[in-house]
C-alpha positions as CSV (number, residue, x, y, z in Angstrom):
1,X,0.0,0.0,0.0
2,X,1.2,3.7,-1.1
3,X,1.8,6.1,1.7
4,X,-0.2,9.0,1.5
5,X,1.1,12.1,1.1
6,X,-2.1,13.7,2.7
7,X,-3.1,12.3,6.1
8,X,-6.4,12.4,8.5
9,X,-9.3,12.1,5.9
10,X,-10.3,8.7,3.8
11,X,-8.9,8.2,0.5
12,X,-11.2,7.5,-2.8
13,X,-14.2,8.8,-0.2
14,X,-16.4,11.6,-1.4
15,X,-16.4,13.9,1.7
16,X,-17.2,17.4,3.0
17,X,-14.1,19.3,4.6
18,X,-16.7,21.4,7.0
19,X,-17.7,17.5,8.6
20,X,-13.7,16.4,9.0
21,X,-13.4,19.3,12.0
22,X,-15.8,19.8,15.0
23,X,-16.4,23.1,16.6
24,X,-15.7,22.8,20.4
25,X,-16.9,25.4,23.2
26,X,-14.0,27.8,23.9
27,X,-11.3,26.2,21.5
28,X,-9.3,26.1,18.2
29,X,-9.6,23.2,16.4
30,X,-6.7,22.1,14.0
31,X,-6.6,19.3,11.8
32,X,-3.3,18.9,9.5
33,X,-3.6,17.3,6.1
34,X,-0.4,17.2,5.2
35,X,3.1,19.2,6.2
36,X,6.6,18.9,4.7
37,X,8.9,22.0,4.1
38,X,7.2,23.2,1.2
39,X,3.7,23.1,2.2
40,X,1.0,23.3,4.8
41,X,-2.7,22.1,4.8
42,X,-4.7,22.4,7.9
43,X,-7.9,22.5,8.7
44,X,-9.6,24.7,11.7
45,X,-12.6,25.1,13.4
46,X,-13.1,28.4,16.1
47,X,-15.4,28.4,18.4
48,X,-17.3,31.9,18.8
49,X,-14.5,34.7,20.5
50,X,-11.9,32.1,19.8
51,X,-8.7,33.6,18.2
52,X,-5.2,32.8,17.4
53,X,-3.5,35.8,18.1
54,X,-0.8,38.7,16.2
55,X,1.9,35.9,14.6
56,X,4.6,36.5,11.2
57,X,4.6,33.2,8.7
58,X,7.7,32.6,6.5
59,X,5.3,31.7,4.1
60,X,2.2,32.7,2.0
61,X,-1.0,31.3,3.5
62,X,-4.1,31.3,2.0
63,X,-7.4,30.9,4.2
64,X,-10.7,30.1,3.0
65,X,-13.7,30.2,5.0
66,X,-15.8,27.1,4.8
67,X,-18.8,28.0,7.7
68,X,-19.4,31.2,9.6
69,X,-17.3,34.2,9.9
70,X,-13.8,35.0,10.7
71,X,-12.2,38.3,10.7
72,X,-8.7,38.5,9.6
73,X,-6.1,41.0,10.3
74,X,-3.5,41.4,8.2
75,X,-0.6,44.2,9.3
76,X,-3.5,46.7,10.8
77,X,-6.1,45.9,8.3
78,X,-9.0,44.0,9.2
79,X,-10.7,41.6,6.7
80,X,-14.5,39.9,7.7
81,X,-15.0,36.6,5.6
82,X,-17.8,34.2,5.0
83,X,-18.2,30.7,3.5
84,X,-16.9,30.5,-0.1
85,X,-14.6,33.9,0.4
86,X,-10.6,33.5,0.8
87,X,-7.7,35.9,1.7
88,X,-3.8,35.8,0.8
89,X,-2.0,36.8,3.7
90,X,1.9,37.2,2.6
91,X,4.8,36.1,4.1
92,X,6.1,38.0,7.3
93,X,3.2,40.4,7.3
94,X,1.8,40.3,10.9
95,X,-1.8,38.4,11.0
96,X,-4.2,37.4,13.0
97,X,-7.7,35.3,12.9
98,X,-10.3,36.1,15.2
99,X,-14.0,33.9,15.3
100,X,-16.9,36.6,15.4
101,X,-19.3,33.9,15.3
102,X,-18.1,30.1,15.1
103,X,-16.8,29.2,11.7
104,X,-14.1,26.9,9.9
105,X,-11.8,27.3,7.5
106,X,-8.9,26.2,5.0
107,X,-5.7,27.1,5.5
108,X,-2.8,26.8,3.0
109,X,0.9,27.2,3.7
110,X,3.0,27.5,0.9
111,X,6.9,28.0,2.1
112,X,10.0,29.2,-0.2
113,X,12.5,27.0,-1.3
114,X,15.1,26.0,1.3
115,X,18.4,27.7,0.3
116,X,20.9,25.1,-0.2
């Protein structure tokens, strides 16, 4: 059998990403999909007031919002998404993510090449 290169969900299964993370009272929910040093895939779920707070990536990370609404702030600016939208937050520009009601999103990390 082939290792998988993306983990946690059932392969050759039809399947909704908003049913592979569960909304918890008063917690951030993260589910990886895959990670090596090129790429990212996670999937969270914030409860309502949940938040990760001010951080810098060395990468570009896409979010898209699968339920609810998040607000993101990127560098000062604040950004309110709902299901369907999706934001590009760049590398080492401060962001945040902060649930104003309970929602669930995508997020994708891609990282630049390691110099060699």
């Amino acid at each position: 059998m082939q290792n998988s290169l993306i983990k946690n969900i059932a392969q050759e299964t039809v399947f909704r990403l908003t049913e592979q993370v569960e909304v918890l009272p008063g917690q951030v929910v993260s589910k990886t999909l895959s990670q090596n040093a090129a790429l990212s895939v996670t999937l969270f779920a914030f409860d309502k007031g949940e938040e990760i707070g001010t951080h810098v990536s060395e990468g570009d990370a896409l979010v898209t919002v699968l339920e609810g609404t998040g607000r993101f702030t990127i560098n000062g600016a604040e950004h309110a998404l709902k299901a369907g939208e999706s934001l590009l937050m760049p590398s080492r520009k401060p962001h945040a993510v902060f649930a104003q009601d309970a929602f669930k999103m995508l997020l994708l990390v891609v990282f630049p090449p390691l110099e060699t």
